[in-house]
N, C-alpha and C positions, 0 to 999 in steps of 0.2 A: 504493500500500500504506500504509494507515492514514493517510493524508493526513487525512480527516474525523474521525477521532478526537482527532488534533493541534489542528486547526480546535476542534471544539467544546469539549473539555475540556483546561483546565490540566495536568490532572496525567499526561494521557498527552503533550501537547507536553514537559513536562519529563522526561518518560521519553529522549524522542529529541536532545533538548537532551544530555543523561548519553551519551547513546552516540557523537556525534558528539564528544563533549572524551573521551570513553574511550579510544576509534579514533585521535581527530586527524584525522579529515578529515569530510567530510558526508556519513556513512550515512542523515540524512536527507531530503535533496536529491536521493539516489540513491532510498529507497523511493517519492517524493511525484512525482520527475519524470526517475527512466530516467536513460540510456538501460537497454531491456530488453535488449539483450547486455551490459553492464555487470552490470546485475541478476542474469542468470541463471548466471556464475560462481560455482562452488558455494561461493568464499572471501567473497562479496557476499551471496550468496544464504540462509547458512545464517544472520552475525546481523544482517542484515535480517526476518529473520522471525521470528527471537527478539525484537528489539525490538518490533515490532508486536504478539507478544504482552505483551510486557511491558506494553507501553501501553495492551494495552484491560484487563489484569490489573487494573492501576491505576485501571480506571474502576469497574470492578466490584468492589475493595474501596471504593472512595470510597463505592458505591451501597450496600455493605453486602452485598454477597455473597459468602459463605464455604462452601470445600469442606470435603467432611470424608474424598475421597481425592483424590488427583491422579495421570495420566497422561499420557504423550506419546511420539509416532508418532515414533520417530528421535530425527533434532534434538529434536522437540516435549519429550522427557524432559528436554535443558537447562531450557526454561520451565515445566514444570512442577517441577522440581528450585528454581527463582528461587520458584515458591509454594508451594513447602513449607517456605521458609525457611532451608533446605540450600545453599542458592550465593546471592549477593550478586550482582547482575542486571549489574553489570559487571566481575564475574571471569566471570561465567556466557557474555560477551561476547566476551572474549580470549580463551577457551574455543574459542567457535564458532567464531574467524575463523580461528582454530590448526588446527583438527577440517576446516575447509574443505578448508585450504588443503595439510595434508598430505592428503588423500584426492583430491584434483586433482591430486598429483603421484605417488599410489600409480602409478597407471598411466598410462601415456602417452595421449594424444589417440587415439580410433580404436581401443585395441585391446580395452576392453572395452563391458559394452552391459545393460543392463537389458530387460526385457522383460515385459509385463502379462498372465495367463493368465485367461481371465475361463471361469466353470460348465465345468472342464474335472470331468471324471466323478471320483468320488470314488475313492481306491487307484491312479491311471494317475498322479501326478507322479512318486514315486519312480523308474516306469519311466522315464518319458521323459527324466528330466535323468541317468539311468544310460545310458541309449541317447546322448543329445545329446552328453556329455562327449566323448570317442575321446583322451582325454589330456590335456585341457583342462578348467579350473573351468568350472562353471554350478551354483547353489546356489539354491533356495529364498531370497529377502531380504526378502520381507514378505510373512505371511500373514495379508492381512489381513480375510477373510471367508470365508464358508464358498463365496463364487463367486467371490472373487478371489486370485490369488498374484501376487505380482510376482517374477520369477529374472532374474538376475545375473550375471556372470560372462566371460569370453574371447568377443567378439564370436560368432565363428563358432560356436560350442555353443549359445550362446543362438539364435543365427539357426535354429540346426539344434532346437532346444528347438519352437522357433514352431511350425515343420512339423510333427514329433513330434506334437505339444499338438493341432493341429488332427485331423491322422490320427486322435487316440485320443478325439473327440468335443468339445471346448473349444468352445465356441460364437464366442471371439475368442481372438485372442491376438496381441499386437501387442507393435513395438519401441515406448520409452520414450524423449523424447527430454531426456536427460539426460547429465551431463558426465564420471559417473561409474560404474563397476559398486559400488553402496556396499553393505552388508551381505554380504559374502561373502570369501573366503579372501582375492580379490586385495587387498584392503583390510588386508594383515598389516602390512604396510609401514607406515600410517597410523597403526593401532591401536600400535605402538612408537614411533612419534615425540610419538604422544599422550601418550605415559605420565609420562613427565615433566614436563609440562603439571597434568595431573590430579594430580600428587603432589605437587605445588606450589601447588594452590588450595587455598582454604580450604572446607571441607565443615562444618558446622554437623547436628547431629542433626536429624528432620526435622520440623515441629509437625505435618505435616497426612501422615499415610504416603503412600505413591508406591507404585504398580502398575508394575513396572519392564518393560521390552521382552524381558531376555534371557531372565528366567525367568519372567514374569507370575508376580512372586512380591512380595509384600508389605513396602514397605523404609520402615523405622524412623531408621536409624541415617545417619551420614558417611557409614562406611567402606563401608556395604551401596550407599549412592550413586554413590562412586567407582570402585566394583570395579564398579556394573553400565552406566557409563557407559562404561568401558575394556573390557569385555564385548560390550558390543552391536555394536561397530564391522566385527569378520568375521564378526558372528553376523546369525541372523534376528531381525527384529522379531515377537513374536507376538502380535501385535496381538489378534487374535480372541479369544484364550486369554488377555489381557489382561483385556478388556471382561467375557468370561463369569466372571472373577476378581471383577468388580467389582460385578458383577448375586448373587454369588455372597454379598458381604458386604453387599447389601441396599442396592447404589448404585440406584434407580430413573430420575433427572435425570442428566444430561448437559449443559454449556455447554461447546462446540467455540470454545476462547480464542484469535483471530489470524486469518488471513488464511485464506479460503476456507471450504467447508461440507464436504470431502471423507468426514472423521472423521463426520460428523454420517448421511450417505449408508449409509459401513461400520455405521453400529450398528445402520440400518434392516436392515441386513442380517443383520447376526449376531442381532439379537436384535428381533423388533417391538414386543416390551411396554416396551423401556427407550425412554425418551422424549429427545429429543435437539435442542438449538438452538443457533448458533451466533452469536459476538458477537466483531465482527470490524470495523466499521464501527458508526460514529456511529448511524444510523439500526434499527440492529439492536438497540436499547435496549428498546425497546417490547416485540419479540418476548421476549426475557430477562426482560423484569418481568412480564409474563405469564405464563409459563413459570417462576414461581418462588411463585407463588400456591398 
């Protein structure tokens, strides 16, 4: 993870240089060389991938490349919140390893469970996670296309969600293999140990506005920052109703900032006229200077 960005450019190596003296230990050494159980600890995992984007962020102002909104999938709101000027890239850090690391401890190992609902019929989710529940959370945690849901929740609901989802025509629908049920009620715990966290950073008005997750509503300010950063954590991402937010104020480009092309995938989806490329590695320069002609 971002190894080649380190490699080729300065100013993203001293990004990672910053987070490893942030931390105190090598968050670097952990994205460039594992171990992947290491990695995939959501207290590892979350700013490990904020760094990564912070590092190719770096590259792409150095290049001269500048938004005129920003968003981000979850986590991704920390790094986009780091380019809007709004959080300083290592409070935005202590941030995430805090945000991990209570959310790995909301729930015990095992008892909750994420799950992926792929072209399940339009009108049938509300049933199914009303059917799936029998006294147990299962929630909607990110909608993030018009063919995708991701639900959350007490292992067995969700398990019971899958079947549900396929009965009522879902063309997949698959367990998530992840550490946490995150976006949804069980995450109440987390979202309070967070709060004094967030009321303790410093939030900066924002230069570049932010498309926030809890309301795909348009944030200016701090305080609109921190409220929807302590917001998002049992709520859903609406990712979807983000994006058409953002087509909405006349965003037509897209650059997917970090590791992966996922974000890039969903826009195709939600939307095919908005155009989308991601910059995530060294070599992914090319496609971005292209893509900005």
């Amino acid at each position: 993870m971002g190894k080649s960005l380190a490699e080729a450019y300065p100013c993203a190596r001293a990004i990672f240089e910053e987070a490893d003296a942030t931390l105190g230990w090598a968050l670097s050494r952990l994205c460039f060389e594992g171990p992947e159980e290491q990695l995939k600890l959501t207290e590892n995992t979350q700013p490990a991938l904020l760094t990564v984007s912070a590092a190719a962020l770096s590259v792409l102002r150095e290049r001269g490349v500048r938004a005129d909104y920003v968003a981000g999938h979850s986590l991704g709101e920390y790094s986009a919140l780091v380019a809007a000027g709004s959080l300083r890239f290592a409070d935005a850090l202590k941030l995430v390893r805090a945000r991990g690391r209570y959310m790995q401890e909301a729930v015990p190992a095992g008892v909750g469970a994420m799950a992926a609902l792929l072209k399940l019929p339009q009108g049938k989710l509300e049933a199914v996670l009303a059917d799936a529940a029998q006294g147990e959370v299962v929630a909607a945690a990110n909608l993030n296309s018009p063919d995708q849901v991701v639900i959350a929740g007490h292992a067995g609901a969700v398990a019971r969600a899958i079947e549900l989802a396929k009965a009522a025509g879902a063309k997949r629908a698959v367990p998530l293999p992840v550490s946490a049920p995150f976006h949804c009620a069980l995450m109440a715990p987390a979202q309070a140990r967070l709060k004094a966290d967030l009321d303790a950073a410093g939030f900066e008005d924002l230069a570049i506005p932010l498309v926030n997750n809890w309301r795909a509503a348009v944030v200016r300010s701090g305080a609109e920052a921190r409220e929807g950063l302590y917001q998002q954590v049992p709520n859903p991402v609406r990712w979807a109703d983000s994006i058409r937010r953002l087509r909405e104020l006349g965003v037509g480009r897209f650059i997917e900032v970090g590791c992966g092309s996922v974000l890039t995938g969903l826009l195709r989806n939600i939307d095919p006229e908005a155009k989308g490329v991601k910059f995530g590695e060294a070599e992914d320069w090319e496609k971005v200077n292209a893509a900005m002609v």
